[in-house]
N, C-alpha and C positions, 0 to 999 in steps of 0.2 A: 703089619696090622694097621688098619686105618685108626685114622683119630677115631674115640673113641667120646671127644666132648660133643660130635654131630650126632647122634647115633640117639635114635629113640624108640622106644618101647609102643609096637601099634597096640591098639587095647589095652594099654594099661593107663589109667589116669586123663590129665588133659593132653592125651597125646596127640592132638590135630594141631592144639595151641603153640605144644611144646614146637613142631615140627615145623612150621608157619617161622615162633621163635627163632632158629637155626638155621634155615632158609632166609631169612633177613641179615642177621649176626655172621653169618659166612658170608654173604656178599657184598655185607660193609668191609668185613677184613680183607677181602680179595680184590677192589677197587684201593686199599692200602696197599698193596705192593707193591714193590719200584718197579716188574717187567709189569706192572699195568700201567700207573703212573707215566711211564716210560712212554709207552705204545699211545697212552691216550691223556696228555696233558691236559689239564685243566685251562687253559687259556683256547680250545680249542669250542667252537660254537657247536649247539644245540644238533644241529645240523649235520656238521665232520663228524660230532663223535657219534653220532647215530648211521651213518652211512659206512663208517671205519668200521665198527661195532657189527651190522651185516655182512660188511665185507669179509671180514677176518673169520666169520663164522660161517662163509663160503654159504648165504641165504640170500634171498634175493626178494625183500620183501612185495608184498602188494603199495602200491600207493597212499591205500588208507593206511596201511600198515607202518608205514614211513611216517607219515604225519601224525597219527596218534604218538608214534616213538618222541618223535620230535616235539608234541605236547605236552608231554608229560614232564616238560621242565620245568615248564608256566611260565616262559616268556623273559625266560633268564638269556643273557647274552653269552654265557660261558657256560662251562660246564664245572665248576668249581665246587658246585655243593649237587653229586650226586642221588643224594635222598629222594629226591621227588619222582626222579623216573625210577628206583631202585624199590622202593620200598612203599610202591602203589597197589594197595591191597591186589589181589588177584594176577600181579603182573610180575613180582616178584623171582618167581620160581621161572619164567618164561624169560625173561633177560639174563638172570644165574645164567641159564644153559648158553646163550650167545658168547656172554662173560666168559666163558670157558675155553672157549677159542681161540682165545689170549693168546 
């Protein structure tokens, strides 16, 4: 049975919020992992882990595509505090699926 704390109710309540919620909250926990941590060290620049990150999810971005990736750090030299590219309204759900390639 899958987990059952992601799991939300469409139609019922603030269920877009809820869901948005859980789509964030699952892909802080799963940037916690050790085989992610692993795979994609924090000492690694804006750059590796955006290029490793399409690579392992066998995607081959467009150019813009790369660079907005690589924007969404703000100009941070590592990749140590995930949040900014993770948890960028609308982009969320769209890196999760990359993430998963793990």
């Amino acid at each position: 049975m899958p987990n059952s704390k992601w799991l939300v109710a469409v139609g019922q309540g603030n269920w877009q919020q809820q869901l948005e919620n859980n789509k964030q909250a699952f892909t802080l926990e799963f940037v916690q992992r050790s085989r992610f941590t692993t795979a994609f060290p924090t000492s690694m620049t804006p750059a590796q882990f955006v290029d490793k990150l399409f690579l392992n999810a066998g995607v081959t971005p467009s150019a813009s595509d790369l660079t907005a990736a690589v924007n969404e750090f703000g100009g941070t030299s590592t990749t140590s505090d995930l949040s900014p590219f993770l948890l960028t309204p609308d982009r969320s759900g769209q890196y999760t699926s990359l993430l998963l390639g793990v």
